[in-house]
Structure formats: structure tokens, C-alpha cells
C-alpha positions in Angstrom: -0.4 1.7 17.0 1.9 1.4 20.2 4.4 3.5 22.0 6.8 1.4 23.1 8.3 4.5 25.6 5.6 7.1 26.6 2.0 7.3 25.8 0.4 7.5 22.6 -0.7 11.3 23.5 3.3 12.0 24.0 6.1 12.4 20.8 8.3 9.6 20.3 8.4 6.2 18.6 5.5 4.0 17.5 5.4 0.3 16.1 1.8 0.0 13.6 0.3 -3.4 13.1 -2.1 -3.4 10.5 -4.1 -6.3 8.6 -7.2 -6.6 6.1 -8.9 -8.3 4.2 -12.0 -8.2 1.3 -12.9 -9.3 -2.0 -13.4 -7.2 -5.3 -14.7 -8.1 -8.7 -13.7 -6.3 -11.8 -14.3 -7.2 -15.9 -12.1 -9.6 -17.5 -12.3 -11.6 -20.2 -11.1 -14.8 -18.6 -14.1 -15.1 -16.6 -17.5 -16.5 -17.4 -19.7 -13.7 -18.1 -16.9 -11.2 -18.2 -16.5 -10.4 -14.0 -13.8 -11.9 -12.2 -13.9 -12.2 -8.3 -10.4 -11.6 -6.3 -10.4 -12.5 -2.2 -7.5 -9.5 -1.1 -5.5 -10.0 2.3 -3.0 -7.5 4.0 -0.9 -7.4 6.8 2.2 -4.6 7.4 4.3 -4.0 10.2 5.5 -0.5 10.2 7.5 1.4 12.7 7.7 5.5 12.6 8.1 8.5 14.7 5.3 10.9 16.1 6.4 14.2 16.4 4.4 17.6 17.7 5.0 21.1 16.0 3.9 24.3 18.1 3.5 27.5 16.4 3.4 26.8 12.9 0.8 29.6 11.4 -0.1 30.2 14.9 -1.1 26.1 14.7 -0.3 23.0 16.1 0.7 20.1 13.8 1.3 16.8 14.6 3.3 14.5 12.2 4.0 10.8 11.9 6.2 9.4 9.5 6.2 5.4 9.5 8.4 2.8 7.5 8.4 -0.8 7.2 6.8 -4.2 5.9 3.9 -5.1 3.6 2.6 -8.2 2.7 -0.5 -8.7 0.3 -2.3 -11.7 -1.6 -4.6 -11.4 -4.3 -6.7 -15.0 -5.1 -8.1 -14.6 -8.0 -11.3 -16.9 -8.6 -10.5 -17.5 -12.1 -6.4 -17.1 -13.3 -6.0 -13.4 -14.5 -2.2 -13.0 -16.4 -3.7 -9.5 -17.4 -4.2 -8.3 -13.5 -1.1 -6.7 -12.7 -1.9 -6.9 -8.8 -2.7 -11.2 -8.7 -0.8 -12.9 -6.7 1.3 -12.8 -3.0 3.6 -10.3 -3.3 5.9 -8.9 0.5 7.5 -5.4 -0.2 8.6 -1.7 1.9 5.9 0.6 3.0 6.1 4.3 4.1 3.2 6.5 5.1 2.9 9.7 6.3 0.2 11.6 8.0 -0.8 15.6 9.5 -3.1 16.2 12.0 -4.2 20.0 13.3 -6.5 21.6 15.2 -7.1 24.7 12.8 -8.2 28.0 14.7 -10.7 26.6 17.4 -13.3 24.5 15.9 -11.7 23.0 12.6 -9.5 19.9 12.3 -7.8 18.9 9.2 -5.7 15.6 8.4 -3.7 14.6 5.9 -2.7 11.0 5.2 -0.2 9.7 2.2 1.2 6.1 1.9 2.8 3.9 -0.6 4.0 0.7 -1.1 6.3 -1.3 -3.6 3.7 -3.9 -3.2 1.6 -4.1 -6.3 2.5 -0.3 -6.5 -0.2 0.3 -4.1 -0.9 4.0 -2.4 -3.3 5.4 -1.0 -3.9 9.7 -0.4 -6.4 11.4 1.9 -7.4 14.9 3.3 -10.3 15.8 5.5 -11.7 19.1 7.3 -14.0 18.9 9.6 -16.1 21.4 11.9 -16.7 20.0 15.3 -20.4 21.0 16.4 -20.0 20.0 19.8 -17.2 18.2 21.8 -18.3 14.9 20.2 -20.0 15.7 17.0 -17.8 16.7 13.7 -18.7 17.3 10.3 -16.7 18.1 7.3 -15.6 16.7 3.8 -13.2 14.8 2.6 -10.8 13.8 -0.9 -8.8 10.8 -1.2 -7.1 8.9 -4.3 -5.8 5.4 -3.9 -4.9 2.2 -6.6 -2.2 -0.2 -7.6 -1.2 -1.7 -10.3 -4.7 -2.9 -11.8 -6.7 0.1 -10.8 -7.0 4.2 -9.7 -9.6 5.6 -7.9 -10.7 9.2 -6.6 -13.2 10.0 -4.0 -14.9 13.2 -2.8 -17.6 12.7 0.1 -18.8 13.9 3.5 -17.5 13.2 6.7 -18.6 12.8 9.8 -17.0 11.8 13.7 -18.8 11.0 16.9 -16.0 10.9 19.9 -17.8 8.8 22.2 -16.0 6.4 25.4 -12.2 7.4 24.2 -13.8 5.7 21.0 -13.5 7.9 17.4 -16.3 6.8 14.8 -16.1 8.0 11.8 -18.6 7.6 8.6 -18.1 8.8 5.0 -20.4 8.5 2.5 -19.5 10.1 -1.0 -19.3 10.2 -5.1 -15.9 8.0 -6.6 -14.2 7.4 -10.1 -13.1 4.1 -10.9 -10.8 3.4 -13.9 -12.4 0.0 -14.0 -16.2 0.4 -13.1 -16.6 4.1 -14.1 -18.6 6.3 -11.5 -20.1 5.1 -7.9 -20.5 5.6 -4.5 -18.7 4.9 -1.5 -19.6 4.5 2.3 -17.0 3.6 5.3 -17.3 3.2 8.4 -13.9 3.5 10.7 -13.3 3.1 14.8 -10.7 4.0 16.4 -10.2 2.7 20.0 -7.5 2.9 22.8 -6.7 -0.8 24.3 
């Protein structure tokens, strides 16, 4: 994320360049043995507003709202007509996301987007306790999919602030309309450049 005007610490604009990529595998008949394998890559360019609220509940929120671009290709290994989501497909984004420092030692977020892209989205809220200036442990909830699949996830949460550096581990229980019930683990940074 960059603020063209200002600092990213200030309100105003913000352009967000994002881009992934991974691989999945799900059942299908198509494919010897019944499991197909699918390479996913993602790129979006999405530009939005930051805006702080003061005194809300006696709170401070801060909201972005971002808009824009999203490209994503699915390569299946074997050809899938029954996988909604195969393919390259380029489509319009929007996301939106809450952050707040609740009372003195509580931070919750709350992140929504979707995309027309293979009818992706994606949903997420957190609350964490912070231990100590750099320690923070909480729980989180998210739901995400597209067109092939839905998923739910309920786990803990944990962030070490460390060198202007946010890392973040979650570790949890998930529902998968496709593979039934699992675990999840991710690991996220977050760095100034």
C-alpha cells in the first residue's frame, strides 16, 4: 500500500498492489485417481481512501475502502469443464477494512472484499489482547470462496511488532465444502519500505 500525498499513518488516498500465487487440489472425476491439481496466480491493483474516526463509542476507528482491478488464472493440470473458477478471468474488486484500538489493550479488525472474478470474497474479524507492546493474542473468524468452493475458519491469533515489522500467525479449525473438516496455519508480515 502507498500514499501517494502524506504518510501512510495520515488519512487520505492510497494505491494497493497486490499479487499471489499457489496451487490447490480438489476431487474430480476427470483426473486419474479422482484429485485434480490447479497452479492459482493473482494480481489486483486497487485504489481507496483511508479515513480516521475519533469518538465513535468513545473509540477510534480507522476505515479504508478500496476499488479497482483483479486479474486471476487458474491452470488446471488436467481440463475441468465442471470447475467453475478454471481459467484466466480480469474483473472489479472492492474491499473494505476496520481497525480500532478498543479500550486500552484490545484491537479488533474487520476485513471484507469481493470480486466479480470467479465470484471470489473473502471476510475476516480478529480481537486481540496485547500482552506487552509487542506481543498480541487473540482469535479470529474468517469465511472466503469462489465459484468452485466456500470455506469457514475459526482459530487463534497471534502478532509480534518487532523492527516497524507486524508478524502475525494463525493456526485454527476450517470447513471446506470440498474436503470436509481441517486445519489451517498462516503466517503474514507486514513491513514498511
Amino acid at each position: 500500500t502507498y500514499a501517494p500525498i502524506g504518510m501512510l499513518a495520515e488519512d487520505g488516498w492510497r494505491v494497493r498492489l497486490m499479487g499471489g500465487a499457489g496451487k490447490y487440489s480438489y476431487q474430480a472425476a476427470v483426473a486419474p485417481g479422482g484429485i485434480n491439481y490447479a497452479h492459482a496466480f493473482s494480481g489486483e491493483v486497487l485504489g481507496g481512501y483511508r479515513k480516521t474516526f475519533r469518538n465513535v463509542f468513545g473509540q477510534t476507528l480507522y476505515v479504508g475502502v478500496f476499488a479497482g482491478l483483479h486479474y486471476e488464472d487458474q491452470i488446471l493440470v488436467y481440463s475441468d469443464p465442471a470447475n467453475p473458477a478454471r481459467g484466466s478471468e480480469t474483473g472489479i474488486k472492492g474491499s473494505f477494512e476496520v481497525y480500532a484500538r478498543v479500550w486500552e489493550r484490545y484491537i479488533g479488525t474487520v476485513f471484507a472484499s469481493a470480486s466479480t472474478v470467479h465470484k471470489k470474497y473473502h471476510g475476516k474479524t480478529a480481537i486481540l489482547y496485547e500482552l506487552t507492546d509487542r506481543l498480541a493474542l487473540g482469535g479470529e473468524i474468517a469465511a472466503m470462496g469462489d465459484a468452485r468452493y466456500s470455506e469457514e475458519r475459526a482459530g487463534l491469533v497471534g502478532s509480534l511488532t518487532w523492527n516497524k515489522r507486524i508478524i502475525t500467525l494463525s493456526a485454527g479449525a476450517l470447513q471446506n465444502s470440498g474436503r470436509g473438516d481441517g486445519s489451517y496455519v498462516t503466517l503474514s508480515v507486514y513491513s514498511p519500505f
